[in-house]
N, C-alpha and C positions, 0 to 999 in steps of 0.2 A: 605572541602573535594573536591579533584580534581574529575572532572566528563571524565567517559572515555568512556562513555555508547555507543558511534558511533566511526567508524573508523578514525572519526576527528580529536580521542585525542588532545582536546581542552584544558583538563586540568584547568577549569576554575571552580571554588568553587563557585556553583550555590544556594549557598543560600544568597552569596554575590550579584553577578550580573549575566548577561544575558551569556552566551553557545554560542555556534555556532548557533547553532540550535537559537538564536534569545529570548530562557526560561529562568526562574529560575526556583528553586526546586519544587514548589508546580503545580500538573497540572495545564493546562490551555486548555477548550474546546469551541469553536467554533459552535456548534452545537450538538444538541443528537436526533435523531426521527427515524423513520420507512424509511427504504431506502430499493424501489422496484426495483431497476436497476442492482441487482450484477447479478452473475450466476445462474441462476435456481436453484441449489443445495444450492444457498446461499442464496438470497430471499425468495424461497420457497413458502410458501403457506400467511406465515404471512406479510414476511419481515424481512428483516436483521437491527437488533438492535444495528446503528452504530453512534458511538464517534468520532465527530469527533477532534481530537487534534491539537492546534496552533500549528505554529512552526515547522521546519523542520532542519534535519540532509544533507540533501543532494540541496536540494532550485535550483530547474531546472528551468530554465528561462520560459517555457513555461508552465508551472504547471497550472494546470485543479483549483486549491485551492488555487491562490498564494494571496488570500485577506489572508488566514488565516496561510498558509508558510511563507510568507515574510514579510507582513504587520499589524502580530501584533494582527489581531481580535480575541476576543474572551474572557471569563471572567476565571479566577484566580478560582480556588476552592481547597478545603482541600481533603483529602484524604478518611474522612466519608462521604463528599457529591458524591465523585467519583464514591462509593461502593452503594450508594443511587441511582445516576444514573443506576449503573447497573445492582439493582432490578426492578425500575422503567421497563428498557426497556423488562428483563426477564419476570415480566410479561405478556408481548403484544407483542413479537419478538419469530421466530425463532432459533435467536441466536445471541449473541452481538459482532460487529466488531468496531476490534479495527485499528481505519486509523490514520497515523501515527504516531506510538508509540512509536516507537525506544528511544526518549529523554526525557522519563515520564516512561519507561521500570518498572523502581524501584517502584514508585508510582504506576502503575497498579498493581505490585503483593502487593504491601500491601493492596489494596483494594479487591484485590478477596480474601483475607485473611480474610478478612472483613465480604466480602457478596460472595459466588461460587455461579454463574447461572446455575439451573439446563440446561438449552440450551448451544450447544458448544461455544466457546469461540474462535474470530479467531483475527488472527496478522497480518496485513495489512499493507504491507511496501512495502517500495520505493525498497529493496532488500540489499542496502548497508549496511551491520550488519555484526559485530563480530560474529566468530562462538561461543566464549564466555558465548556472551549475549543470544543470540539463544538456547542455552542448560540454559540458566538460567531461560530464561522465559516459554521454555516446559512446564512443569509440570504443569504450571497452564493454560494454554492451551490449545486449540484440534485442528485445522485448522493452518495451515501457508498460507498467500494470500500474494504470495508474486512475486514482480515486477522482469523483469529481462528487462534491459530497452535497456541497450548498448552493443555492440561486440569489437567496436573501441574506444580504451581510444583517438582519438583526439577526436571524438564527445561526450565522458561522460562530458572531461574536457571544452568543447566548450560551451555544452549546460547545465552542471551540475557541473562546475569545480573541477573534481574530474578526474587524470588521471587513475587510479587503480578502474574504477567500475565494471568492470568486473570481473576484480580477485579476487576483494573483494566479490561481490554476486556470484559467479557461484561456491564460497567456502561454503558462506553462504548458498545456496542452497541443498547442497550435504547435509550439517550438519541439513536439515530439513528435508530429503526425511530419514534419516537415523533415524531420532526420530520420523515422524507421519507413520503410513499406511493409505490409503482411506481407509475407511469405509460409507459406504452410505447405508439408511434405506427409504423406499420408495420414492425415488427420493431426500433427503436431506441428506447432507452431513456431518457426526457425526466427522470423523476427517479427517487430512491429508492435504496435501500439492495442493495449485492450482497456477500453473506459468503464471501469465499475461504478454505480449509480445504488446506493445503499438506501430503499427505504424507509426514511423512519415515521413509527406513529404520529398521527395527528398533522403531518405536512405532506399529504397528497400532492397540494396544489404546488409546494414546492420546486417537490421531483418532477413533476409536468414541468415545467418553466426549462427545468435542465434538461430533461428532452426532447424541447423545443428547441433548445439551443442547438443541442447535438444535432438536431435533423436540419436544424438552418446551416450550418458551418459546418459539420464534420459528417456531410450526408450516408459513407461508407464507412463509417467507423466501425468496428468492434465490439456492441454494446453489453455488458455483464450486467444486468439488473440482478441485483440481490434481494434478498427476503429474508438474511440469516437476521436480523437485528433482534437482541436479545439484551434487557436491561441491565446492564452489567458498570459496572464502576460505579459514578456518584450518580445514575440514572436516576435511582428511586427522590434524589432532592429534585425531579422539576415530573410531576405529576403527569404531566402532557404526553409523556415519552416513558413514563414507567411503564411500561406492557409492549407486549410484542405486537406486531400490524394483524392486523386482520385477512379474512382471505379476501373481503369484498373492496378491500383498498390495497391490494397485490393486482388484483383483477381486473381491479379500472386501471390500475398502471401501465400491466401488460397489454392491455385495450387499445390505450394509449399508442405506448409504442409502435404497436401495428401500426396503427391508423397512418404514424410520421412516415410507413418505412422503413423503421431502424433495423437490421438484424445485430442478431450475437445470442448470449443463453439468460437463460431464464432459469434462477433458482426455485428447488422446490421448498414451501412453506417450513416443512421438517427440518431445512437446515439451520432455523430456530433454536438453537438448544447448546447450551454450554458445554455439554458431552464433546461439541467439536471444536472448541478452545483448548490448545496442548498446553500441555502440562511442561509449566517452566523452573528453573532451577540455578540456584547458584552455583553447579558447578556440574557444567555442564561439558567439557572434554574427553571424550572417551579415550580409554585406555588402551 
């Protein structure tokens, strides 16, 4: 069966061999535990009960996970252990997130078919998604957390090689904000759409573009500006991007932002630091 689950259309019969994305058909997770660093509304009180998946659709050279994007880590499991995990996590999380999902899409709904967590249920992607797919995996869903990374297809394709990632998520986006509403119950967040905005060295002007966009079209969104970027994977081959941002180009951003109106959070500089990339593992099922 051709697989078409990402804008890749790879076409490749993943129970044969590997996808784009680096998989074959049955998931494969890299880590599962308690993760204190997302959004306040996402975190929460408990923690966010998050999976996290091998493998990538989109594979950005500087990727914060690229032990487990690029290279492979992580252990092979069936689709009962998946649903297993994510009673496991439901009972000790305020809600299980799911990071990068997009090429295990199938196999996640079969496993909440499985097991539904009473705690919401969120979609954590790089942003590059079929509207498609997006409308298929709704339903079993409540949050979209979802990336919006580039403005300039030469830097998606530079850094992500992908010339269309904007067109292709700022689609993708539309078709999210159109399926969830926020909803929020004492500070946590039951559904809805949160747009993370990552930025990197040397493309200020970029990220302006993209939160221009956001304030033209998606006036009340959700906005997560981030600041963790941290040179990690093949970052140190494009010089531009070898170093972490500055405070004085965090600062015109968040400037920025004010200026459109946007709300949502604002990371601090500190969370810059590889100490907060978890530690992944080929065999990762607890006993």
């Amino acid at each position: 069966m051709e697989c078409n689950l990402c804008p890749r259309h790879c076409k490749v019969d993943r129970e044969k061999t590997s996808g784009f994305c680096g998989q074959k058909a049955l998931p494969k997770i890299a880590n599962y535990s308690l993760h204190m660093w997302e959004e306040p509304c996402i975190s929460y009180k408990k923690g966010s009960g998050t999976v996290f998946f091998s493998g990538c659709s989109l594979k950005c050279v500087y990727c914060q996970n690229y032990e487990i994007s690029s290279e492979n880590v992580g252990q092979e499991i069936s689709i009962e252990d998946l649903a297993n995990v994510f009673k496991e996590l439901d009972q000790k999380a305020d809600n299980i997130n799911l990071v990068t999902p997009t090429h295990f899409s199938d196999s996640i709904i079969k496993a909440l078919k499985i097991y539904k967590p009473k705690n919401p249920v969120i979609y954590n992607t790089h942003g590059y998604e079929l509207e498609s797919e997006i409308e298929k995996i709704s339903p079993y869903i409540d949050i979209f957390l979802s990336d919006l990374k580039y403005y300039s297809p030469e830097l998606s394709q530079k850094y992500s090689g992908v010339s269309n990632y904007f067109e292709i998520a700022s689609r993708a986006l539309k078709k999210m904000v159109s399926l969830k509403t926020n909803v929020f119950k004492n500070g946590k967040m039951l559904s809805g759409v949160i747009v993370r905005h990552m930025l990197l060295p040397s493309h200020l002007e970029d990220s302006k573009q993209i939160l221009k966009f956001l304030a033209e079209n998606f006036p009340s969104v959700t906005l997560s500006l981030m600041a963790q970027y941290t040179p990690l994977g093949r970052a140190s081959d494009f010089p531009e991007i070898n170093r972490k941002i500055t405070e004085e180009e965090y600062d015109e951003l968040i400037d920025f932002a004010i200026s459109l109106g946007l709300d949502g959070y604002m990371q601090e500089l500190s969370s810059a630091d590889d100490c907060f990339v978890p530690k992944f593992s080929n065999n990762v099922l607890h006993s």
